[in-house]
ZAMARGU-4260 file (C-alpha; in steps of 0.2 Angstrom, whole numbers, plus 5000, padded with zeros to 4 digits):
<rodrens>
0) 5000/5000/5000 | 5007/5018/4997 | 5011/5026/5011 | 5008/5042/5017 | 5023/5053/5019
5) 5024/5060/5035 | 5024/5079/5030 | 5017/5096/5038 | 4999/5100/5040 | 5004/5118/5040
10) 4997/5125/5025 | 5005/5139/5014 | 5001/5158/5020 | 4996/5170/5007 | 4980/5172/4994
15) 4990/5164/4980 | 4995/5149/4987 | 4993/5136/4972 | 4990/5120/4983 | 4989/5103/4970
20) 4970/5100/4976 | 4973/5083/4967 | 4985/5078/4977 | 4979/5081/4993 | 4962/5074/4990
25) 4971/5057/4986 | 4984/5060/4998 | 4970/5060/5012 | 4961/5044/5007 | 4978/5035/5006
30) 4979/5030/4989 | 4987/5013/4985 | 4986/5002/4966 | 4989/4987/4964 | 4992/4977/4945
35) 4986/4960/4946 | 4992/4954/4932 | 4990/4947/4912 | 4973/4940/4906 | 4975/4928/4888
40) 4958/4923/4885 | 4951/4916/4866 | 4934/4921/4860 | 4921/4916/4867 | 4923/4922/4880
45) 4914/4934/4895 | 4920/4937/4913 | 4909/4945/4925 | 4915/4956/4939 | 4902/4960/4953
50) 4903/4976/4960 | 4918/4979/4973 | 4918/4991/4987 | 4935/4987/4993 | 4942/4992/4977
55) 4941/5001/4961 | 4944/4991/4943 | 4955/4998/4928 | 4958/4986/4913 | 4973/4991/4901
60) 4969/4981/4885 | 4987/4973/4876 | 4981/4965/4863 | 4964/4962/4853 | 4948/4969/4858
65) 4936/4967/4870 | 4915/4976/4876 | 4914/4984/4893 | 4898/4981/4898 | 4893/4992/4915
70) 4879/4986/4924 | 4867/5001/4927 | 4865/4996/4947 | 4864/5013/4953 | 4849/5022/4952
75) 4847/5037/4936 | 4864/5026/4932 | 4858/5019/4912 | 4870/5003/4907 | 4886/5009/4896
80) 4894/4996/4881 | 4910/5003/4878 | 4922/4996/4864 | 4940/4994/4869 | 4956/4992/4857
85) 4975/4989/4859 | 4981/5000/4871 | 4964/5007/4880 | 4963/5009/4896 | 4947/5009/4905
90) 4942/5014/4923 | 4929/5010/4935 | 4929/5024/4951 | 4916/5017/4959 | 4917/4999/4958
95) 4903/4996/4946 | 4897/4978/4943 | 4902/4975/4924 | 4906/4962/4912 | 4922/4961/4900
100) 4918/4952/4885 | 4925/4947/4867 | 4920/4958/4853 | 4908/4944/4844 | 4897/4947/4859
105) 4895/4928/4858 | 4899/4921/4874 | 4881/4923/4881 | 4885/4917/4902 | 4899/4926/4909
110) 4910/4916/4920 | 4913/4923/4935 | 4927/4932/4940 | 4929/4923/4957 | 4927/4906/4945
115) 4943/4912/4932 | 4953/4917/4945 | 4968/4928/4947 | 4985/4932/4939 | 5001/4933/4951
120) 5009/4951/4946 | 5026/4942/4948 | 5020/4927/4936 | 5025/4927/4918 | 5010/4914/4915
125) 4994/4924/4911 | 4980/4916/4916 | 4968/4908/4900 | 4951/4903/4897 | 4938/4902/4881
130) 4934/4895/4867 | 4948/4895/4856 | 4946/4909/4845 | 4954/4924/4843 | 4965/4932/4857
135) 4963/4946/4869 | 4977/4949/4881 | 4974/4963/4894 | 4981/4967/4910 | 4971/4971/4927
140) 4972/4978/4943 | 4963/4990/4957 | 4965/5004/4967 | 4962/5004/4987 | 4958/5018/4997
145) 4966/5015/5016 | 4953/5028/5021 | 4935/5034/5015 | 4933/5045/5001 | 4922/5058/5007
150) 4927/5072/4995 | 4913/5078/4982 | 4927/5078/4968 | 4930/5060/4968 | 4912/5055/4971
155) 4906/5064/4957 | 4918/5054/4945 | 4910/5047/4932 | 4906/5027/4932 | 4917/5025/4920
160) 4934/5035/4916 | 4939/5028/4896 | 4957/5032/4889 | 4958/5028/4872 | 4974/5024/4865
165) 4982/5036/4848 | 4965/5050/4853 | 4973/5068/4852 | 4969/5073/4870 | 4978/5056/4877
170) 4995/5061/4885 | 5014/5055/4881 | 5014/5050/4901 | 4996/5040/4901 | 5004/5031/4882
175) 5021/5027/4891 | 5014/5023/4908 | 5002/5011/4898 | 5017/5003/4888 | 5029/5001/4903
180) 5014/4993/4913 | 5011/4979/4899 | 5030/4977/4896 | 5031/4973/4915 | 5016/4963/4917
185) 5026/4951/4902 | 5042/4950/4909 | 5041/4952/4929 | 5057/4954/4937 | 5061/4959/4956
190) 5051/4973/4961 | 5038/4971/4947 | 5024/4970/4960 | 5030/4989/4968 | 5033/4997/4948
195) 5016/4990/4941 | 5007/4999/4956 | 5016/5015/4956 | 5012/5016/4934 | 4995/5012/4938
200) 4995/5028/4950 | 5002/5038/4938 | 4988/5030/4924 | 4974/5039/4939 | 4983/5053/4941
205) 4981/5058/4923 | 4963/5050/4922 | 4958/5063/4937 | 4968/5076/4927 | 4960/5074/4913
210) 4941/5075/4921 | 4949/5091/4926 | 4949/5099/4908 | 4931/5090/4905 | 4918/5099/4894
215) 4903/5090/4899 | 4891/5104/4905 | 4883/5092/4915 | 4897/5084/4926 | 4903/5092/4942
220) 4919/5091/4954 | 4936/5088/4946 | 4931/5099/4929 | 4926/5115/4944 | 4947/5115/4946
225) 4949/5122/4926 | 4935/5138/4932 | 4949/5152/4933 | 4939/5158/4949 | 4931/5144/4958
230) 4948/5134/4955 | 4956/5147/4964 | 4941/5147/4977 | 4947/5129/4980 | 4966/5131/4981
235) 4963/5142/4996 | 4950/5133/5006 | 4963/5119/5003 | 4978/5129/5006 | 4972/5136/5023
240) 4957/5126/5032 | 4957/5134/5047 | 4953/5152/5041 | 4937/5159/5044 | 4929/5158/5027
245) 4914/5163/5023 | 4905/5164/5009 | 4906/5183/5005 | 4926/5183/5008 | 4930/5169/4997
250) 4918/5179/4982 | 4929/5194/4988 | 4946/5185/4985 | 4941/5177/4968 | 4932/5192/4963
255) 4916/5187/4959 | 4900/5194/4967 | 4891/5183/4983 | 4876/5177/4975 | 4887/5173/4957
260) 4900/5164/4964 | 4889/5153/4976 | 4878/5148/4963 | 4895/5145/4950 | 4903/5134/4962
265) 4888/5124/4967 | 4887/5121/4950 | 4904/5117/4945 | 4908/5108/4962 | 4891/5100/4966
270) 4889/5105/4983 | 4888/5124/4991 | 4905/5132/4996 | 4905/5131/5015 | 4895/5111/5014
275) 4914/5108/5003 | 4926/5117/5017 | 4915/5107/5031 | 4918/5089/5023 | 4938/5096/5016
280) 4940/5102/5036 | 4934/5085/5042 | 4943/5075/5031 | 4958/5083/5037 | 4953/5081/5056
285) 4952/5063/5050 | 4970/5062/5041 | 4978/5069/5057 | 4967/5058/5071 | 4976/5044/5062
290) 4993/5052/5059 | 4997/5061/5074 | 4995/5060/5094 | 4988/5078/5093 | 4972/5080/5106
295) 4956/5083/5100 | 4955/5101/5106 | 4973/5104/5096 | 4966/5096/5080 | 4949/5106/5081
300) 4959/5122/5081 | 4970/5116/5065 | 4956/5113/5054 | 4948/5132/5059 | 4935/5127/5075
305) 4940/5136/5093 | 4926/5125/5100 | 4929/5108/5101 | 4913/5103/5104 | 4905/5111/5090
310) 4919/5102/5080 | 4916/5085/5088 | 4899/5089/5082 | 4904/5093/5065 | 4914/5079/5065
315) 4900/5065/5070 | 4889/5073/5057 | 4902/5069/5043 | 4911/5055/5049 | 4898/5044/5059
320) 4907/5043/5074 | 4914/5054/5085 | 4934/5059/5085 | 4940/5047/5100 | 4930/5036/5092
325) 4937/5035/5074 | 4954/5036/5081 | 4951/5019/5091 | 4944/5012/5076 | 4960/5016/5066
330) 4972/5010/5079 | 4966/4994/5079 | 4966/4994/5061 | 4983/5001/5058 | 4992/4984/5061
335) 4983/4975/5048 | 4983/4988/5035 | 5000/4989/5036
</rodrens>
């Protein structure tokens, strides 16, 4: 698992602090990838993967083709079919139950994931099934977040995050990340199980940074960053948590009116500005009740409460549980997650 490097909660001081928003949002739910390994199979075939809330799916196709079908399990949530070609890469961030099939379509019963089995990372033989036809060869793996991911920008992900290989907005880094991670995953050596996982972090990374720069008038979160004003908006409430925002001083510093940047960013965010710095401040809270010794009082304070008890309040309200609580909870999870 990735682990979190042990670095200061202080913040940077000043209005133009450009704090990587990204980064600490993934930083907080303790990001860690993991590449399972290769996949030969020969059409027909169909593998079905139910959906996983220990962990998020990515596929990176090697060879041949294969249909993403994703189950429409949510509600409002229509099912997608997605074609996928030589070097594609495909991404589920919410663990949506789906079905990975050859491109005949022909395979009518999926076998089941748990039935197929799954590949070693450090084993040079893939693991096979079908029928004998043509072959796909395609390389899976999941991420794992060590802690809840209570932020608006990652929930608001689409259910599927599709990198096509050659299109013109695809990146050198995603192509080469893609190439090194197949070239591993046929010839693992020492250390192939710790490189795989850091390339697949680097494959999210630009998935989230391209969501960033998305057009789709209709999506929220990640795309909000690329707005000149509430980006900035978000860069500061990051930046310094404990300041005494409000909504009229933020407009002020970004300079937009009250009443236009409220309704811009709960637009482009999906949630009003002060409900986003009460979640960000308690996902903060949360990082450093499992990092550090601090006491609850002394934590309350860094994340911008001078009453603890209105902050233990806040706190149960987004977490669940109160602070001594979800500390206790993570120290007796610590050892095994480790």
């Amino acid at each position: 698992m990735l682990q979190t490097p042990n670095i200061s909660f202080d913040r940077p001081n000043g209005a133009d602090a450009q704090t990587d928003v990204v980064s600490e949002v993934l930083r907080a739910v303790r990001l860690g990838a993991e590449v399972f390994g290769r996949f030969e199979v020969s059409a027909p075939w169909a593998m079905r993967v139910p959906r996983t809330e220990q962990h998020l799916s990515f596929y990176v196709i090697a060879r041949g083709g294969a249909w993403l079908d994703v189950e429409g399990e949510r509600k409002r949530t229509p099912a997608r079919q997605i074609a996928l070609s030589a070097g594609d890469v495909v991404l589920l961030p919410h663990g949506e139950p789906h079905v990975l099939r050859d491109p005949s379509r022909a395979a009518r019963t999926p076998r089941e994931a748990q039935s197929v089995g799954c590949p070693r990372p450090t084993s040079v033989e893939p693991v096979r099934f079908g029928g004998g036809g043509p072959v796909t060869s395609f390389v899976a793996g999941a991420f794992r977040f060590a802690a809840p991911a209570r932020s608006v920008l990652l929930e608001s992900l689409p259910p599927v995050i599709h990198i096509a290989a050659g299109e013109a907005t695809t990146s050198p880094q995603v192509a080469a990340a893609v190439q090194l991670i197949l070239a591993e995953s046929a010839a693992p050596g020492p250390g192939s199980s710790l490189v795989s996982a850091r390339l697949a972090e680097i494959l999210l990374v630009h998935a989230l940074r391209a969501q960033t720069t998305s057009r789709d008038e209709h999506q929220s979160g990640l795309c909000a960053l690329s707005d000149p004003m509430i980006g900035a908006s978000l860069r500061l409430m990051h930046a310094q948590p404990a300041e005494p925002w409000t909504v009229e001083r933020l407009a002020r510093d970004v300079g937009m009116s009250r009443s236009a940047f409220a309704a811009r960013f709960t637009q482009l965010v999906g949630e009003a500005p002060l409900q986003y710095l009460t979640r960000w401040r308690m996902t903060q809270a949360a990082e450093l009740l499992r990092e550090r010794e601090d006491s609850v009082p002394t934590i309350a304070e860094r994340v911008g409460y001078r009453n603890a008890a209105a902050f233990m309040k806040a706190f149960a309200r987004v977490e669940g549980v109160g602070p001594g609580a979800y500390r206790r909870k993570w120290r007796v999870r610590a050892p095994a997650s480790t």
